[in-house]
Every structure is written in structure tokens, then in C-alpha cells.
mmCIF file of the N, C-alpha and C atoms, coordinates in Angstrom:
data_MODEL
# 
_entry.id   MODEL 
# 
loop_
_atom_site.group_PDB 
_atom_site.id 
_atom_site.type_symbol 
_atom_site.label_atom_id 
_atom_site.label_alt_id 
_atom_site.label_comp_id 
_atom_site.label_asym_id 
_atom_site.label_entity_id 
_atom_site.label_seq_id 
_atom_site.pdbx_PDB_ins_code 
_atom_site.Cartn_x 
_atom_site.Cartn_y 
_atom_site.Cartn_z 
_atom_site.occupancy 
_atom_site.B_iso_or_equiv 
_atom_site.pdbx_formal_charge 
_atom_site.auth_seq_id 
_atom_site.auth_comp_id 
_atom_site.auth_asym_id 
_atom_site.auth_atom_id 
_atom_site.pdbx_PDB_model_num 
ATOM 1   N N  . UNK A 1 1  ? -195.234 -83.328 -4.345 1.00 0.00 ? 1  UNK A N  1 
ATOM 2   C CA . UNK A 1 1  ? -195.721 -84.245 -3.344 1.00 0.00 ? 1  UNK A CA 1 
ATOM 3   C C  . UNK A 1 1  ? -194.760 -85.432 -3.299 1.00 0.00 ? 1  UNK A C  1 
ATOM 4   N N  . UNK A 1 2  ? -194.650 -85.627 -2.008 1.00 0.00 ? 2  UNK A N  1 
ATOM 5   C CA . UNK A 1 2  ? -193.614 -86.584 -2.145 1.00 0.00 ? 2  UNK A CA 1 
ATOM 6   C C  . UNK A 1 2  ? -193.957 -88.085 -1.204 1.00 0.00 ? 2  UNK A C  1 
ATOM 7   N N  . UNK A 1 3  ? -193.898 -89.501 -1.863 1.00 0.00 ? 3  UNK A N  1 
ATOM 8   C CA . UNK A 1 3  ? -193.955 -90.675 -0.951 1.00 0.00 ? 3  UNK A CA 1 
ATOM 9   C C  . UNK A 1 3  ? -193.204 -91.017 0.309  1.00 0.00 ? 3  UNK A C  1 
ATOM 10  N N  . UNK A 1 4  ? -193.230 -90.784 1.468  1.00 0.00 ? 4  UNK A N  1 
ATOM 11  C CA . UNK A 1 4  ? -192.253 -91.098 2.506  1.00 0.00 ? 4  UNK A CA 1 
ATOM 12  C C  . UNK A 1 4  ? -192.528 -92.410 2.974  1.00 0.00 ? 4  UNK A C  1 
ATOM 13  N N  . UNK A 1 5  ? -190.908 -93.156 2.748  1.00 0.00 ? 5  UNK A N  1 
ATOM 14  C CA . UNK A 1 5  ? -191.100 -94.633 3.111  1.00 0.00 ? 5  UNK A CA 1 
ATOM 15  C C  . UNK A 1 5  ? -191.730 -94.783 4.857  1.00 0.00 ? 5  UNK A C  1 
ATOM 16  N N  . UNK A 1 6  ? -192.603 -95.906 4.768  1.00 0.00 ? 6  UNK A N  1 
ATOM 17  C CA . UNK A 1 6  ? -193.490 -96.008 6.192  1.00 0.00 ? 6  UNK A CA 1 
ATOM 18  C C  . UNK A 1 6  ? -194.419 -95.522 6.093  1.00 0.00 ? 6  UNK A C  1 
ATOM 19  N N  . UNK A 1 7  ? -194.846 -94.736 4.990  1.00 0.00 ? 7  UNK A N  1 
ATOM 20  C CA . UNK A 1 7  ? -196.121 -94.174 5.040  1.00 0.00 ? 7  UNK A CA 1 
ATOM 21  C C  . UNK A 1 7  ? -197.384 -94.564 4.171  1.00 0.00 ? 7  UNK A C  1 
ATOM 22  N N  . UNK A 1 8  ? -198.584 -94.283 4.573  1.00 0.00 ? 8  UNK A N  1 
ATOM 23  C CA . UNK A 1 8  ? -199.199 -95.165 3.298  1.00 0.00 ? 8  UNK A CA 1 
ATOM 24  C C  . UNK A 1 8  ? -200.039 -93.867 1.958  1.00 0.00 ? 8  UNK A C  1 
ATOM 25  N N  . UNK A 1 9  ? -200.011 -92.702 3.222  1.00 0.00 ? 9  UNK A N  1 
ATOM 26  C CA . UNK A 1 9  ? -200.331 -91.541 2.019  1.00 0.00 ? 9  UNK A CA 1 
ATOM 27  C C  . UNK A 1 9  ? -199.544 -90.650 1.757  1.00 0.00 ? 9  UNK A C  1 
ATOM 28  N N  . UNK A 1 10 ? -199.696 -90.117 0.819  1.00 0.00 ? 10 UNK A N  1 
ATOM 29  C CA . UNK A 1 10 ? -198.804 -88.836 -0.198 1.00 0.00 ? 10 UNK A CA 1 
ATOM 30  C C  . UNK A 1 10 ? -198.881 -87.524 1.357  1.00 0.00 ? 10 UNK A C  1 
ATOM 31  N N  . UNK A 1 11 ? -197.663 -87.426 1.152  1.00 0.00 ? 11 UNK A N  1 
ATOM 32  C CA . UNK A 1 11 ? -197.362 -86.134 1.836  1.00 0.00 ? 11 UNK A CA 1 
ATOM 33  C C  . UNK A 1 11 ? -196.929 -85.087 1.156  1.00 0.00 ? 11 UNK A C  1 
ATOM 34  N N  . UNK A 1 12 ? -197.399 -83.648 1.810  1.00 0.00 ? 12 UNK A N  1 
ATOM 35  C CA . UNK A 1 12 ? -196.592 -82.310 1.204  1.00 0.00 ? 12 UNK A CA 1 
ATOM 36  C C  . UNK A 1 12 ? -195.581 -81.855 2.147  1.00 0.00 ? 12 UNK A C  1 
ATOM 37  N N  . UNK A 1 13 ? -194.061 -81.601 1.474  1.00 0.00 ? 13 UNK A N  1 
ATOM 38  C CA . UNK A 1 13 ? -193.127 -81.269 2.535  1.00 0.00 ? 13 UNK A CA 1 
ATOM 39  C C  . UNK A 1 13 ? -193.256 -79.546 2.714  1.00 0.00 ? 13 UNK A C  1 
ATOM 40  N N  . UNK A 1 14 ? -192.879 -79.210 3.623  1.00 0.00 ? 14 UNK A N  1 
ATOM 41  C CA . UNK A 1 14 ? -193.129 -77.712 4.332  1.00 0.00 ? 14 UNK A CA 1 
ATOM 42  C C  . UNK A 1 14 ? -192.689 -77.109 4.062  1.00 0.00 ? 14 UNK A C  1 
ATOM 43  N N  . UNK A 1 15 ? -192.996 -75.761 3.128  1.00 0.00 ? 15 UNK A N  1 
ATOM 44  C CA . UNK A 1 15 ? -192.416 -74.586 2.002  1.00 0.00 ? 15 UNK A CA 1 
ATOM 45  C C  . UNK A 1 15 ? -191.400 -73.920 2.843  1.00 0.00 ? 15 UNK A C  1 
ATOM 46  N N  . UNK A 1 16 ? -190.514 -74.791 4.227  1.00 0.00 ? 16 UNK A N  1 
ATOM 47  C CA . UNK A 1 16 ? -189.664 -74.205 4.718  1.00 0.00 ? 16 UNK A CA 1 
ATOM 48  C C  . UNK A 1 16 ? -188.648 -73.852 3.883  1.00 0.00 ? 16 UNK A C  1 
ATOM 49  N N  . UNK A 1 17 ? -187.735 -72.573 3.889  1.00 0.00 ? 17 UNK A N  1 
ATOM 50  C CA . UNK A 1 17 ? -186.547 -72.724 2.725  1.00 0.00 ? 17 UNK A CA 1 
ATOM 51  C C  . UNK A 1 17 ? -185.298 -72.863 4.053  1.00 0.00 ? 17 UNK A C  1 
ATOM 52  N N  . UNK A 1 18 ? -185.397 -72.441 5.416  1.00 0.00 ? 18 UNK A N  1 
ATOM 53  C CA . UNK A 1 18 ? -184.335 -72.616 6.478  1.00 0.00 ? 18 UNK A CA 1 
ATOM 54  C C  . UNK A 1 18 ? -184.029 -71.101 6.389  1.00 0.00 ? 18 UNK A C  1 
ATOM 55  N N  . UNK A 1 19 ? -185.074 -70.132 5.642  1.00 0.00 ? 19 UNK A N  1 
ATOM 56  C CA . UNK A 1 19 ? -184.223 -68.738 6.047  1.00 0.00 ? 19 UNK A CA 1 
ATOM 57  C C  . UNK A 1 19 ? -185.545 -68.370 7.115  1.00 0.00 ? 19 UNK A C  1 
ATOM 58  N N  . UNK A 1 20 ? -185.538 -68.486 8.125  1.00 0.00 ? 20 UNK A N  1 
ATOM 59  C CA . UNK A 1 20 ? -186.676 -68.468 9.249  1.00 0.00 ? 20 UNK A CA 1 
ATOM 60  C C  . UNK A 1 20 ? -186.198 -66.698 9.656  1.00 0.00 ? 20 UNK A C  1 
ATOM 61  N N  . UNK A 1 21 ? -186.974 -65.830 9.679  1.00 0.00 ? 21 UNK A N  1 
ATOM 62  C CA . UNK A 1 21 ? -186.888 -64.578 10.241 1.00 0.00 ? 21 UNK A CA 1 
ATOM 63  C C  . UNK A 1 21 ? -188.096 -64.075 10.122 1.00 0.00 ? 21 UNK A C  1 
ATOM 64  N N  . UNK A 1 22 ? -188.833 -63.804 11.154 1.00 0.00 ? 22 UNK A N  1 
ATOM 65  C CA . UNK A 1 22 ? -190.376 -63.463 11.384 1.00 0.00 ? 22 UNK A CA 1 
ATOM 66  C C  . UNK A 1 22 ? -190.510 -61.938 11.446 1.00 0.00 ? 22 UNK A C  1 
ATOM 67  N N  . UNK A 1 23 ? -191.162 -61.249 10.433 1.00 0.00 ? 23 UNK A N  1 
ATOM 68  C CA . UNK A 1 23 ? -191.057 -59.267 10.166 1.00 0.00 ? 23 UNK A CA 1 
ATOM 69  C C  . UNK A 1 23 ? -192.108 -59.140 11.369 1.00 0.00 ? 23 UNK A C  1 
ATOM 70  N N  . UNK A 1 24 ? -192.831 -57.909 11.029 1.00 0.00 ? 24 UNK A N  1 
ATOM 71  C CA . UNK A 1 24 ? -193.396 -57.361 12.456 1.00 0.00 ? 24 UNK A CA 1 
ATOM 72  C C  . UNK A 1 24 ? -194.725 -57.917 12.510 1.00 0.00 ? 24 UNK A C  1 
ATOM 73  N N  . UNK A 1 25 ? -194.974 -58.293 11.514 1.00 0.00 ? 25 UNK A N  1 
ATOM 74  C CA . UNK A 1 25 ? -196.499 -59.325 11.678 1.00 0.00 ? 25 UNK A CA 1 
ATOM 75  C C  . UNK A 1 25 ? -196.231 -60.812 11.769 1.00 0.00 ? 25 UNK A C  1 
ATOM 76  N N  . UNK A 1 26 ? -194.991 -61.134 12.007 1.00 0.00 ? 26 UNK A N  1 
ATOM 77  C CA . UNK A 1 26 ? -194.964 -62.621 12.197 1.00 0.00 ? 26 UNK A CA 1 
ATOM 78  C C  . UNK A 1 26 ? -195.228 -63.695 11.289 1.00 0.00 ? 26 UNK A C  1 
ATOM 79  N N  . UNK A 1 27 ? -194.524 -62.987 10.122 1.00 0.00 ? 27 UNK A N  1 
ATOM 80  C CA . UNK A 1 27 ? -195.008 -63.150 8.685  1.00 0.00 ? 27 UNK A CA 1 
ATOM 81  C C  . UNK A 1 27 ? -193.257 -63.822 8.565  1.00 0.00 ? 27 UNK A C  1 
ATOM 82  N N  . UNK A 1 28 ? -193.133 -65.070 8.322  1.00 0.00 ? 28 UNK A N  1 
ATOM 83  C CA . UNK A 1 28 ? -191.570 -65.685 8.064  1.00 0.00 ? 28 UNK A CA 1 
ATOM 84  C C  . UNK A 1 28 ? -191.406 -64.496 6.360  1.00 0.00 ? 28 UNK A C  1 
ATOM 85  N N  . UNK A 1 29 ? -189.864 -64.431 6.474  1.00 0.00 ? 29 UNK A N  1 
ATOM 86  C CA . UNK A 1 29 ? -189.473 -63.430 5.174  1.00 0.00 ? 29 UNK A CA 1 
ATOM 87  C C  . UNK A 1 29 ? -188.812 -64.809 4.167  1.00 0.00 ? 29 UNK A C  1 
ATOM 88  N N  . UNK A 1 30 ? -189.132 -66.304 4.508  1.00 0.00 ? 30 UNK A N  1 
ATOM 89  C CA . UNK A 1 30 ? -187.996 -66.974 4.075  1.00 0.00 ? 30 UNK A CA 1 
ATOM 90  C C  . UNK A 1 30 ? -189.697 -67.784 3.262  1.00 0.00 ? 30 UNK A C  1 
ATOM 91  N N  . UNK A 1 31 ? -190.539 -68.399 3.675  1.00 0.00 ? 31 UNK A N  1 
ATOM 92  C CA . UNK A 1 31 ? -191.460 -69.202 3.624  1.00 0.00 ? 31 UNK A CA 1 
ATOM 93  C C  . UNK A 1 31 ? -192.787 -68.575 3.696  1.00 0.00 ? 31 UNK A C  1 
ATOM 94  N N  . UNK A 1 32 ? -193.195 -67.586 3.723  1.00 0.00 ? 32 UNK A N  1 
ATOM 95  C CA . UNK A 1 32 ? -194.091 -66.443 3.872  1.00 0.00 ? 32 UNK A CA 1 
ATOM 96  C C  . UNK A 1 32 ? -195.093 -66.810 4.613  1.00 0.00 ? 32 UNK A C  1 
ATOM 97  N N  . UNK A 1 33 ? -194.902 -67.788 5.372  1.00 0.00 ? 33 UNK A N  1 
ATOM 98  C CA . UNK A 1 33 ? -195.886 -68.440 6.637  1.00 0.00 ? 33 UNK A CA 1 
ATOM 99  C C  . UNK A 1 33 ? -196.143 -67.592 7.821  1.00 0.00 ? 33 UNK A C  1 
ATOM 100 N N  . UNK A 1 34 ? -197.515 -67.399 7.997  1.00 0.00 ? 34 UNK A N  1 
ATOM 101 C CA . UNK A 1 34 ? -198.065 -66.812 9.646  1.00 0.00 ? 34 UNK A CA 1 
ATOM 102 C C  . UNK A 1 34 ? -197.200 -67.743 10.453 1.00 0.00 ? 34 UNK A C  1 
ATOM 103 N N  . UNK A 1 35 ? -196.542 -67.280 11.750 1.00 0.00 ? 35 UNK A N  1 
ATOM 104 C CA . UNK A 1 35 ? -196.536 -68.053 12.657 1.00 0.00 ? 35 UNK A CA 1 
ATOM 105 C C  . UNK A 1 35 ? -197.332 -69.140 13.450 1.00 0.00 ? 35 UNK A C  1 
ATOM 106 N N  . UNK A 1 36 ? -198.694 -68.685 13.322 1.00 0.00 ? 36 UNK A N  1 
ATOM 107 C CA . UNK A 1 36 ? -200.129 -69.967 12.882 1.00 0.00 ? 36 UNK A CA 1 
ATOM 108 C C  . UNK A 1 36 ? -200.183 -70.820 11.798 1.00 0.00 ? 36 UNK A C  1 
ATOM 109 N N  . UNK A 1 37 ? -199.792 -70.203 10.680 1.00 0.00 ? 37 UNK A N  1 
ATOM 110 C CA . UNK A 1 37 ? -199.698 -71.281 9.932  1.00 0.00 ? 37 UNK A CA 1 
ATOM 111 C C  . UNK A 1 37 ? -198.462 -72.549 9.813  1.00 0.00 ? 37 UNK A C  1 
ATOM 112 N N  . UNK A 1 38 ? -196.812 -71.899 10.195 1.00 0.00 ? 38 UNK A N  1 
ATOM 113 C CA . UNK A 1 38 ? -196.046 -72.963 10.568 1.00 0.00 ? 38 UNK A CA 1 
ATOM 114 C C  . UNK A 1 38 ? -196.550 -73.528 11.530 1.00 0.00 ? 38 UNK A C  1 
ATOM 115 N N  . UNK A 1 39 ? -196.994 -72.860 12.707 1.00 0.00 ? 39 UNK A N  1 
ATOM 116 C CA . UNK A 1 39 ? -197.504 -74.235 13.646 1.00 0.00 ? 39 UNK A CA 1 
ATOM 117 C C  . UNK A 1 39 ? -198.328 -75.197 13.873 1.00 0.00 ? 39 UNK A C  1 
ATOM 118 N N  . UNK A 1 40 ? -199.565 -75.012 12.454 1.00 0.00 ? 40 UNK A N  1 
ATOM 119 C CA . UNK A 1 40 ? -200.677 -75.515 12.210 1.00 0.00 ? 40 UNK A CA 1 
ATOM 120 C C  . UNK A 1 40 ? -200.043 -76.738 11.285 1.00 0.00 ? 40 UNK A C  1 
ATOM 121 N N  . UNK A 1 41 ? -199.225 -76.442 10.584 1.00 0.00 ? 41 UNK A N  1 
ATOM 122 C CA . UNK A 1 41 ? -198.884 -77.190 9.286  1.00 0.00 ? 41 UNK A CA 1 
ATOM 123 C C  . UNK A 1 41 ? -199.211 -78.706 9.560  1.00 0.00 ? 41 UNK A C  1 
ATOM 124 N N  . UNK A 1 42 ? -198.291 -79.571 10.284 1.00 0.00 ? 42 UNK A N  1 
ATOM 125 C CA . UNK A 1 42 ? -198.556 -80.634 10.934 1.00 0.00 ? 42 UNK A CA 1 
ATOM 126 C C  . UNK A 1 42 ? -199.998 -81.438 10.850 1.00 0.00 ? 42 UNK A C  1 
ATOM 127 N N  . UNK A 1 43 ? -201.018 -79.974 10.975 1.00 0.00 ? 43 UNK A N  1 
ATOM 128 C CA . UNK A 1 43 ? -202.115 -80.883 11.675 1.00 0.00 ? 43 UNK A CA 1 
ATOM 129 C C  . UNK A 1 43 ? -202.930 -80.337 9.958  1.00 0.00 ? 43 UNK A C  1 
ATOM 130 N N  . UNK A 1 44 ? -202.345 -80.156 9.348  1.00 0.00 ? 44 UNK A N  1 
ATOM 131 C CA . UNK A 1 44 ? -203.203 -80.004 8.052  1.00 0.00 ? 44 UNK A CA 1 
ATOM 132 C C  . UNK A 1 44 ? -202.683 -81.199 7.408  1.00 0.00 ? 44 UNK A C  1 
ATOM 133 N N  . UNK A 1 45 ? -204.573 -81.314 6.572  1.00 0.00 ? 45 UNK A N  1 
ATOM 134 C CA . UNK A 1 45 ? -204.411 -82.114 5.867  1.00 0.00 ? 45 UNK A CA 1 
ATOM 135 C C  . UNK A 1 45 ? -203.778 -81.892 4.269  1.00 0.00 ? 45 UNK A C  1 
ATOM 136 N N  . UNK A 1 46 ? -203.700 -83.064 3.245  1.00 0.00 ? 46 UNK A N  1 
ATOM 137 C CA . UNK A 1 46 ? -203.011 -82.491 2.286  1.00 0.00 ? 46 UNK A CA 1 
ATOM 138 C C  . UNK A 1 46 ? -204.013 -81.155 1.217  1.00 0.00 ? 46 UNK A C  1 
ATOM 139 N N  . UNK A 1 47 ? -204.775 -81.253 1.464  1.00 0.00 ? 47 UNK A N  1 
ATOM 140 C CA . UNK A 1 47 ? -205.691 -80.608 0.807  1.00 0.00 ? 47 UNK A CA 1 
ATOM 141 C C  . UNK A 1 47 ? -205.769 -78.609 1.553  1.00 0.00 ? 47 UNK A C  1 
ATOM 142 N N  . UNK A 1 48 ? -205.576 -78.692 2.815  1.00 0.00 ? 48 UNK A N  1 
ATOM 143 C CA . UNK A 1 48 ? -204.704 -77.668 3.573  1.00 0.00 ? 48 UNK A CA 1 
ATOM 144 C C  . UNK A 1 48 ? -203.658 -77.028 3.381  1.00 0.00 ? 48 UNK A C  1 
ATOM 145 N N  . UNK A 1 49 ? -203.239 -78.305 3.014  1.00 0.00 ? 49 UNK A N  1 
ATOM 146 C CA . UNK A 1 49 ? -201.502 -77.621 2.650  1.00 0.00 ? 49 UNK A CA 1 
ATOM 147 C C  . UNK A 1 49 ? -201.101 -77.177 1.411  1.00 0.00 ? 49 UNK A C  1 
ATOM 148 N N  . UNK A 1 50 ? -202.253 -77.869 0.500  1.00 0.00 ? 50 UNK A N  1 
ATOM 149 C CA . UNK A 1 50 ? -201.573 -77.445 -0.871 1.00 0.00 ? 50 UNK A CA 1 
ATOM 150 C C  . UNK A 1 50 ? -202.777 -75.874 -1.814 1.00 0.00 ? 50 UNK A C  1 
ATOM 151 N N  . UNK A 1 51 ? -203.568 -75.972 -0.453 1.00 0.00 ? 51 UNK A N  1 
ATOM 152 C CA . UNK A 1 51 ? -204.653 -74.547 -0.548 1.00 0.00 ? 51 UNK A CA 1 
ATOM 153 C C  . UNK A 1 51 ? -203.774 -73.471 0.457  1.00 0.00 ? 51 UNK A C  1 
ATOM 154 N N  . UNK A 1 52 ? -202.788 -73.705 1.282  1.00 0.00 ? 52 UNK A N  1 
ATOM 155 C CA . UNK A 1 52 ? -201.929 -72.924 2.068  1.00 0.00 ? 52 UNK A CA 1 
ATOM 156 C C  . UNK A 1 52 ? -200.745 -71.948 0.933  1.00 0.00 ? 52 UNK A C  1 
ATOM 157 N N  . UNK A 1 53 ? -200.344 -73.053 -0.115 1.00 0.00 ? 53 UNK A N  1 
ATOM 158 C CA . UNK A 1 53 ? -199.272 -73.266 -0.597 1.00 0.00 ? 53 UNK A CA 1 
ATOM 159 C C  . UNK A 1 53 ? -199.405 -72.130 -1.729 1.00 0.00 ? 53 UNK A C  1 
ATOM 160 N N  . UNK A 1 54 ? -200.816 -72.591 -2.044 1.00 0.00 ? 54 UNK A N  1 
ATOM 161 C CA . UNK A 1 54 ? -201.183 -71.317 -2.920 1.00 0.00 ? 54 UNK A CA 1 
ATOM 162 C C  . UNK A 1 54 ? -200.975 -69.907 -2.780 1.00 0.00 ? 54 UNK A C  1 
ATOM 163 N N  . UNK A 1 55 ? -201.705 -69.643 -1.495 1.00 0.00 ? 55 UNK A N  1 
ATOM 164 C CA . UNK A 1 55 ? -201.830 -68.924 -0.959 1.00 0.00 ? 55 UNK A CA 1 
ATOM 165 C C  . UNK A 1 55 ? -200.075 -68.241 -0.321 1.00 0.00 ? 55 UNK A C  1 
ATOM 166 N N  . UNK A 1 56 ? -199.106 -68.867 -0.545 1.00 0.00 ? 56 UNK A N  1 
ATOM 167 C CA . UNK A 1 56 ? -197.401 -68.589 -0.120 1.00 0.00 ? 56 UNK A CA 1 
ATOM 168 C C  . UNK A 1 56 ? -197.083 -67.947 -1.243 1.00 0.00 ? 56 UNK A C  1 
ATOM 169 N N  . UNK A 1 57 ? -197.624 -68.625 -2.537 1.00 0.00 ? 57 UNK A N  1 
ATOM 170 C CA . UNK A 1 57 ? -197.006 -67.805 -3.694 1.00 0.00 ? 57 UNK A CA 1 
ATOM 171 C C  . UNK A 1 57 ? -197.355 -66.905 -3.915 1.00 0.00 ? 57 UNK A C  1 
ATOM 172 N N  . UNK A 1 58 ? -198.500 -66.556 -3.812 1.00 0.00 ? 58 UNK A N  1 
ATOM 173 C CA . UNK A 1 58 ? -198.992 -65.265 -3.883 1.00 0.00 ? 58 UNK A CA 1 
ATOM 174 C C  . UNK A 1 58 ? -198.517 -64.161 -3.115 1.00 0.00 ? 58 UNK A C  1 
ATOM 175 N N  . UNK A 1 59 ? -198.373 -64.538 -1.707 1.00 0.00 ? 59 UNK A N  1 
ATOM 176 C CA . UNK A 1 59 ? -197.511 -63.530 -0.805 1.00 0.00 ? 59 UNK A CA 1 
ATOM 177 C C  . UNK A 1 59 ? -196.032 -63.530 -1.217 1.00 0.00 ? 59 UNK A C  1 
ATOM 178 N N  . UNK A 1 60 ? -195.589 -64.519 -1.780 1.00 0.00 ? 60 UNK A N  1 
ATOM 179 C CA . UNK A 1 60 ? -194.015 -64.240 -2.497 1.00 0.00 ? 60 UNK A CA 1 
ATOM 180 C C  . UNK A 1 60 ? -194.369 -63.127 -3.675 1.00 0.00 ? 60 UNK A C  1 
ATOM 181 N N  . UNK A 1 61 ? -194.768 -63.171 -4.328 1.00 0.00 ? 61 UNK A N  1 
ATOM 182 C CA . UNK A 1 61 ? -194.977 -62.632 -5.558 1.00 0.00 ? 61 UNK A CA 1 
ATOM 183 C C  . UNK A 1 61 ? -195.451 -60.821 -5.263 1.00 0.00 ? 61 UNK A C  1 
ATOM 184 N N  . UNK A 1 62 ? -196.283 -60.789 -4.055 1.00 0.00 ? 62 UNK A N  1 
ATOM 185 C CA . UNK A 1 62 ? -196.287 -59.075 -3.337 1.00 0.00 ? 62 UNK A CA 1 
ATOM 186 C C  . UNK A 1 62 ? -195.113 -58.769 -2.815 1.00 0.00 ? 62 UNK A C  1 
ATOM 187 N N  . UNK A 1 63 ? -194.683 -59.557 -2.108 1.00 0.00 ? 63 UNK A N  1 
ATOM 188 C CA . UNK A 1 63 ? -193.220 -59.066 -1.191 1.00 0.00 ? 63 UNK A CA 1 
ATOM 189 C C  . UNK A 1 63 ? -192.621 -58.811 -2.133 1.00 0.00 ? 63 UNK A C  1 
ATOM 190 N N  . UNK A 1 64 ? -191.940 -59.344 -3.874 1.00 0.00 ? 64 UNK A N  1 
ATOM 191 C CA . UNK A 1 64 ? -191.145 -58.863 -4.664 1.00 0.00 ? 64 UNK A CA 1 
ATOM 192 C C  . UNK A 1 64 ? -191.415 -57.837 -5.269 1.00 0.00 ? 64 UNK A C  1 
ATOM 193 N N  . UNK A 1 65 ? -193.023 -57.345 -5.715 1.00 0.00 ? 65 UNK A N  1 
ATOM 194 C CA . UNK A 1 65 ? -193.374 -56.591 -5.933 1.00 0.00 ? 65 UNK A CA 1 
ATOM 195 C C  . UNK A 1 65 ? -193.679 -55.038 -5.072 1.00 0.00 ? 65 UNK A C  1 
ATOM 196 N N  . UNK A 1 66 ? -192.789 -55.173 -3.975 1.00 0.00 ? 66 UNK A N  1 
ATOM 197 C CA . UNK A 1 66 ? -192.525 -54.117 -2.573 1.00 0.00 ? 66 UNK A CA 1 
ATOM 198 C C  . UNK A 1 66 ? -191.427 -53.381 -3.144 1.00 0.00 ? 66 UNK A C  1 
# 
């Protein structure tokens, strides 16, 4: 979690890694985000994001196990 100057609460930055390529369910292969969920991100709160986040590792951890 990180403080961003101007801000007055704790933010989570976005499990983007910049390898953006969406498989046939629209499932990013880089950040393991629904295409709903990158576009939701924004409007989640931190408590969203870091119950999202959970939920990324776990789909990392099947995809290696493929």
C-alpha cells in the first residue's frame, strides 16, 4: 500500500505488470484481471482491491500450475 502525495488515504496500486494480453475469456495473461475487473478497479474501494488481489494470486498460482 502505498501514500500518494495529495492524498489523504492509503491507496492500492494496480497489479498491472504492463504485459496486457487478454486470452479467450478476457482474462489479462500479465495481471490475471477480468476485463471487468481492470475497468472496475478505479471505482473500488481499498478493501475491494486488496479482496481482488487475493483473489489474482490465486489465479497466478493455477495458470502456473497449467
Amino acid at each position: 500500500m502505498n501514500m500518494r502525495y495529495g492524498q489523504n488515504k492509503p491507496t492500492i496500486d494496480p497489479p498491472c505488470v504492463r504485459h496486457c494480453c487478454l486470452d479467450s475469456n478476457d482474462v489479462c495473461l500479465g495481471c490475471h484481471r477480468s476485463l471487468d475487473e481492470i475497468l472496475a478497479w478505479h471505482s473500488m474501494n481499498d478493501q475491494q482491491k486488496s479482496a481482488l488481489i487475493a483473489i489474482l494470486q490465486q489465479r497466478a498460482i493455477a495458470s502456473q500450475n497449467r
